[in-house]
BALOBA-1460 file (C-alpha; in Angstrom, 3 decimals):
// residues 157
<rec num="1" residu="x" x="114.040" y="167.518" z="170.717"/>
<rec num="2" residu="x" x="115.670" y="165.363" z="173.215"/>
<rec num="3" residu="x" x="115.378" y="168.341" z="175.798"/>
<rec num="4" residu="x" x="111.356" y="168.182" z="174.958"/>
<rec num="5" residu="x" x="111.361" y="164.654" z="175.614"/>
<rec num="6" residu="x" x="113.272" y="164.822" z="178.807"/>
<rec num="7" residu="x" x="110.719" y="167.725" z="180.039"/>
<rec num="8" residu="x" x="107.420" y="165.510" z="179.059"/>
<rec num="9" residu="x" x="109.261" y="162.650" z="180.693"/>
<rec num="10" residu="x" x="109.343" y="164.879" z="184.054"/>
<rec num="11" residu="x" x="105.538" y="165.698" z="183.813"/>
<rec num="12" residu="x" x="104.841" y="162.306" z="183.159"/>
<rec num="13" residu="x" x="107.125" y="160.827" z="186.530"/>
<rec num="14" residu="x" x="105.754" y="164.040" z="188.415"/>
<rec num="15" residu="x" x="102.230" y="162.994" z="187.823"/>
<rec num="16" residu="x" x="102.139" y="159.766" z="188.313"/>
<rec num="17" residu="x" x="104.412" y="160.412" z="191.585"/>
<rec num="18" residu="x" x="101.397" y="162.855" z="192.596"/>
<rec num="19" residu="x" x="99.148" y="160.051" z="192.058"/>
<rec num="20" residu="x" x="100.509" y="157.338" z="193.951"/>
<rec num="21" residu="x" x="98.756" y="159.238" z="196.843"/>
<rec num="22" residu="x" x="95.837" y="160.856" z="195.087"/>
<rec num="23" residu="x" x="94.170" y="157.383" z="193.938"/>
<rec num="24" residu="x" x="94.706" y="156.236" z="197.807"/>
<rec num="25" residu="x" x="92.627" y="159.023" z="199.076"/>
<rec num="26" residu="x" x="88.858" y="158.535" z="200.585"/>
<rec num="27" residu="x" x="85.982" y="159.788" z="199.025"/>
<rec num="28" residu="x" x="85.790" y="162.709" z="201.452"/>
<rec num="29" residu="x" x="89.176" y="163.633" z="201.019"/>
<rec num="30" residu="x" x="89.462" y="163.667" z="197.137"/>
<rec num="31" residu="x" x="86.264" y="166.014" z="196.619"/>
<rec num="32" residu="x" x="87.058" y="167.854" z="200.298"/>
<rec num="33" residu="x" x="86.953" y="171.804" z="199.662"/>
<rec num="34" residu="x" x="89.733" y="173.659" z="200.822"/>
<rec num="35" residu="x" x="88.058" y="176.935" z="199.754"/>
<rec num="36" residu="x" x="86.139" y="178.468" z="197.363"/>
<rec num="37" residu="x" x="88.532" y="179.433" z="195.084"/>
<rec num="38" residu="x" x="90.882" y="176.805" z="195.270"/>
<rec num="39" residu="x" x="88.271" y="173.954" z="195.477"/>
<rec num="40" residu="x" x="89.041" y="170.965" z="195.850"/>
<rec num="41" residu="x" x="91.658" y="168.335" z="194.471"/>
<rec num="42" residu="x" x="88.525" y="166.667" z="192.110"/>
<rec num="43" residu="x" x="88.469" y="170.564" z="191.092"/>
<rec num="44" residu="x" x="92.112" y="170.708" z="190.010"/>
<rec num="45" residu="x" x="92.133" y="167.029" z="188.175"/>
<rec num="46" residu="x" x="88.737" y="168.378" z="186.328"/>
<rec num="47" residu="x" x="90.505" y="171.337" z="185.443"/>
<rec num="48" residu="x" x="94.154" y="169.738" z="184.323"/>
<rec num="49" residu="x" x="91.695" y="167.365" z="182.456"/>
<rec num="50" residu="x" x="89.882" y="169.681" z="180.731"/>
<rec num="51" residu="x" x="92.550" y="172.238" z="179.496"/>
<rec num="52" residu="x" x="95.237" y="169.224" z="178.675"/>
<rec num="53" residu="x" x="91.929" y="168.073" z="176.032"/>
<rec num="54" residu="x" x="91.441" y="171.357" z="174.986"/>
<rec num="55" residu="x" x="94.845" y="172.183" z="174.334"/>
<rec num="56" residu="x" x="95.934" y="168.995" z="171.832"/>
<rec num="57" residu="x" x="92.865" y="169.552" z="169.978"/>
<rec num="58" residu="x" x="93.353" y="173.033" z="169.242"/>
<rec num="59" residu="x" x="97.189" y="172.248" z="168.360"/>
<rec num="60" residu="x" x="96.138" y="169.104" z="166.176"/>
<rec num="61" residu="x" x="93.310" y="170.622" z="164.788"/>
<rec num="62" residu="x" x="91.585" y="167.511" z="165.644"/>
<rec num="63" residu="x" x="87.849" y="168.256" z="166.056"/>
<rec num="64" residu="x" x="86.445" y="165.973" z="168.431"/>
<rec num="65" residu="x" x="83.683" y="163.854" z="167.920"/>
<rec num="66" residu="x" x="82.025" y="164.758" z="171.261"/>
<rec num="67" residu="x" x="82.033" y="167.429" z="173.780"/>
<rec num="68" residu="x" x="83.595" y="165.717" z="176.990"/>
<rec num="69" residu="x" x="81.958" y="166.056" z="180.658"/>
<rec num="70" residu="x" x="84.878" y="165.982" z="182.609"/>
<rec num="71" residu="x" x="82.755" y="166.999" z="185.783"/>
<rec num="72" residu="x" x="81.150" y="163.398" z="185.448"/>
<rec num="73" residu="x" x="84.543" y="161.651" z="185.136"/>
<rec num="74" residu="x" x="85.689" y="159.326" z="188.220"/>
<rec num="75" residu="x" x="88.910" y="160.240" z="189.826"/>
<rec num="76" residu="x" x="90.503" y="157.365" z="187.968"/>
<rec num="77" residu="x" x="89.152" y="158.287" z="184.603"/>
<rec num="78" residu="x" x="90.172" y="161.861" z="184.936"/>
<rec num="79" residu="x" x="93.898" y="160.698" z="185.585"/>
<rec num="80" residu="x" x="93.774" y="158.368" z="182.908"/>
<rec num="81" residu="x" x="92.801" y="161.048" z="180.770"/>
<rec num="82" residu="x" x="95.339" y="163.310" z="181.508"/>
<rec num="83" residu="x" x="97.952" y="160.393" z="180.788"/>
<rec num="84" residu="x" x="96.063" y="159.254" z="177.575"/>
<rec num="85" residu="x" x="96.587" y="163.338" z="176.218"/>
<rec num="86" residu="x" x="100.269" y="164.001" z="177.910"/>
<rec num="87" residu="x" x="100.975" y="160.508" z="175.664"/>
<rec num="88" residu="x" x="99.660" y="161.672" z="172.496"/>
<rec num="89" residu="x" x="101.503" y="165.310" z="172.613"/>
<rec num="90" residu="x" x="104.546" y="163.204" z="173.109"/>
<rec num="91" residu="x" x="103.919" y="161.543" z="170.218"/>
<rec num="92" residu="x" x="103.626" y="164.967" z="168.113"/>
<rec num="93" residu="x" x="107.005" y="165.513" z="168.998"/>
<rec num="94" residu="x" x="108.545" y="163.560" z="166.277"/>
<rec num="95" residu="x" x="105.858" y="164.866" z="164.153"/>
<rec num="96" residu="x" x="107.351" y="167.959" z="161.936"/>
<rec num="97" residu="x" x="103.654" y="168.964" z="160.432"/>
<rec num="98" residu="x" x="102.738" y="169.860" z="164.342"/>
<rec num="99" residu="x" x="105.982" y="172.197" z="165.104"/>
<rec num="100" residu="x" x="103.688" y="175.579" z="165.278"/>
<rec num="101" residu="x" x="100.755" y="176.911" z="166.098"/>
<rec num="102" residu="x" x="98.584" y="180.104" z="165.781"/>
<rec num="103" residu="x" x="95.816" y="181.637" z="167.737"/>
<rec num="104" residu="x" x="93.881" y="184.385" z="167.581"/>
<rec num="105" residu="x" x="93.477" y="186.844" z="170.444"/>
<rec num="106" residu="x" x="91.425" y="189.875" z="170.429"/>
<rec num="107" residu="x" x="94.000" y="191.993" z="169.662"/>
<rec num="108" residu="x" x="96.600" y="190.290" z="167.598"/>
<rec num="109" residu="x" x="97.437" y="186.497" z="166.444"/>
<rec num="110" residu="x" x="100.331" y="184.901" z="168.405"/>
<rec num="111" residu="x" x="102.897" y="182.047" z="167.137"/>
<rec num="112" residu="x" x="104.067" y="179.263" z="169.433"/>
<rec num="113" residu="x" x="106.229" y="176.885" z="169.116"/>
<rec num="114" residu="x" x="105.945" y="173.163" z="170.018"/>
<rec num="115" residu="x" x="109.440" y="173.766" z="172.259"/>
<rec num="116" residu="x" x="106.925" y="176.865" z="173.922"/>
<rec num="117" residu="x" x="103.900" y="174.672" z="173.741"/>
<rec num="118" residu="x" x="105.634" y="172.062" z="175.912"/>
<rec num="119" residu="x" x="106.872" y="174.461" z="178.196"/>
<rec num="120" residu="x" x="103.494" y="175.984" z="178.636"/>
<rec num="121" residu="x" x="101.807" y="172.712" z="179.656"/>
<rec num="122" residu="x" x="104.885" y="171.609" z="182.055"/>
<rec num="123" residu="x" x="104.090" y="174.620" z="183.785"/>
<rec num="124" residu="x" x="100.834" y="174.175" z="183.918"/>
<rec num="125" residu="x" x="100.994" y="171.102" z="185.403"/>
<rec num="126" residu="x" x="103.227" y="172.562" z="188.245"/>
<rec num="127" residu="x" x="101.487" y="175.345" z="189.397"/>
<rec num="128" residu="x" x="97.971" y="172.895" z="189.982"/>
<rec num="129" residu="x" x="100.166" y="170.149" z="190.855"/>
<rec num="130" residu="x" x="101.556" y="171.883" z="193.462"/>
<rec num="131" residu="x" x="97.709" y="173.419" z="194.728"/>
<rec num="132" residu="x" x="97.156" y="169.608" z="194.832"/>
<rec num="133" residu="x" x="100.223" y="169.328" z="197.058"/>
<rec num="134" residu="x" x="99.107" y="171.562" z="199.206"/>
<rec num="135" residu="x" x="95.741" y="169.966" z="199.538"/>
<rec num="136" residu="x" x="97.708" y="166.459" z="199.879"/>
<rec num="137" residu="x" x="99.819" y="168.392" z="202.883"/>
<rec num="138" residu="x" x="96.485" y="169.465" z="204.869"/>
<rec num="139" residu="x" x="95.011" y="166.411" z="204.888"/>
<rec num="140" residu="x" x="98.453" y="164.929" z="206.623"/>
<rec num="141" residu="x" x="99.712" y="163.587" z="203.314"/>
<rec num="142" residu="x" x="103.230" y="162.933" z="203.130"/>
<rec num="143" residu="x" x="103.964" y="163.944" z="199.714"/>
<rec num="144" residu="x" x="107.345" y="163.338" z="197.696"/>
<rec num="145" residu="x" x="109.357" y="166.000" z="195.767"/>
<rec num="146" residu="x" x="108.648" y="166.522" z="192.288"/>
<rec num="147" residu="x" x="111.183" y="168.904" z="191.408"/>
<rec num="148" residu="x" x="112.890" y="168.197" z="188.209"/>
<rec num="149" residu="x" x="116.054" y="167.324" z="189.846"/>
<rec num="150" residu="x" x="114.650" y="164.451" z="191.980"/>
<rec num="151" residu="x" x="113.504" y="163.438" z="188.583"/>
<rec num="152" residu="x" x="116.997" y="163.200" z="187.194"/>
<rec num="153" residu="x" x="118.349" y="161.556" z="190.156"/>
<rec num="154" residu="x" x="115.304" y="158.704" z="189.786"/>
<rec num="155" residu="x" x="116.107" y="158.790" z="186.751"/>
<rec num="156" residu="x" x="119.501" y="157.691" z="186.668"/>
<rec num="157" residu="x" x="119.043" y="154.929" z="189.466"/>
């Protein structure tokens, strides 16, 4: 378990790394389409947003009361939900009830485990994290490392 902890730690610093330059940008910038697939970095918050939501309640089994619009979310309130979720699957951590899960696919029913369920969102968060990056680097950004090493090392200053 300390291994999970140590991993949501890193998505946690990594995020909040990303934005320290995200919450600076302009108006423009932030909703600025880089093309249509890849959108924009609004796009990619939306989206972290919405799957990070969709994910703890299907693990909890908490049905929510209401059906979130993330599309209607400010930049700030889209960040702050992302936190408010990563914070609440680190508490499940210590919770043994919330060790698996099942779904259902067409085809078959798959198992995960929470060690697999962490894993799944970490690199989740990467992979749009670093489309934001990206973004972040075309506008001029000067963006910071947010490799898990540089983690460590912050870590143990």
């Amino acid at each position: 378990m300390q291994f999970i902890q140590s991993i949501i730690s890193y998505l946690k610093w990594a995020d909040a790394t990303i934005w320290e330059i995200v919450q600076n940008l302009s108006d423009d910038e932030f909703n600025h389409s880089f093309d249509e697939r890849g959108g924009s970095i609004r796009k990619r918050y939306v989206h972290l947003a919405e799957d990070i939501w969709e994910w703890y309640h299907d693990w909890t089994g908490i049905v929510p009361e209401n059906e979130i619009v993330f599309s209607k979310m400010s930049r700030k309130e889209l960040f702050e939900s992302i936190s408010e979720y990563v914070e609440q699957l680190e508490e499940m951590i210590d919770d043994s009830t919330l060790q698996e899960f099942s779904f259902d696919t067409e085809t078959s029913s798959v198992e995960m485990q929470l060690e697999e369920f962490v894993f799944h969102l970490t690199n989740h968060a990467t992979y749009h994290r670093g489309q934001i990056v990206m973004c972040l680097r075309m506008l001029g950004k000067d963006v910071p490392v947010t490799d898990y090493v540089p983690f460590r090392i912050n870590a143990s200053d």
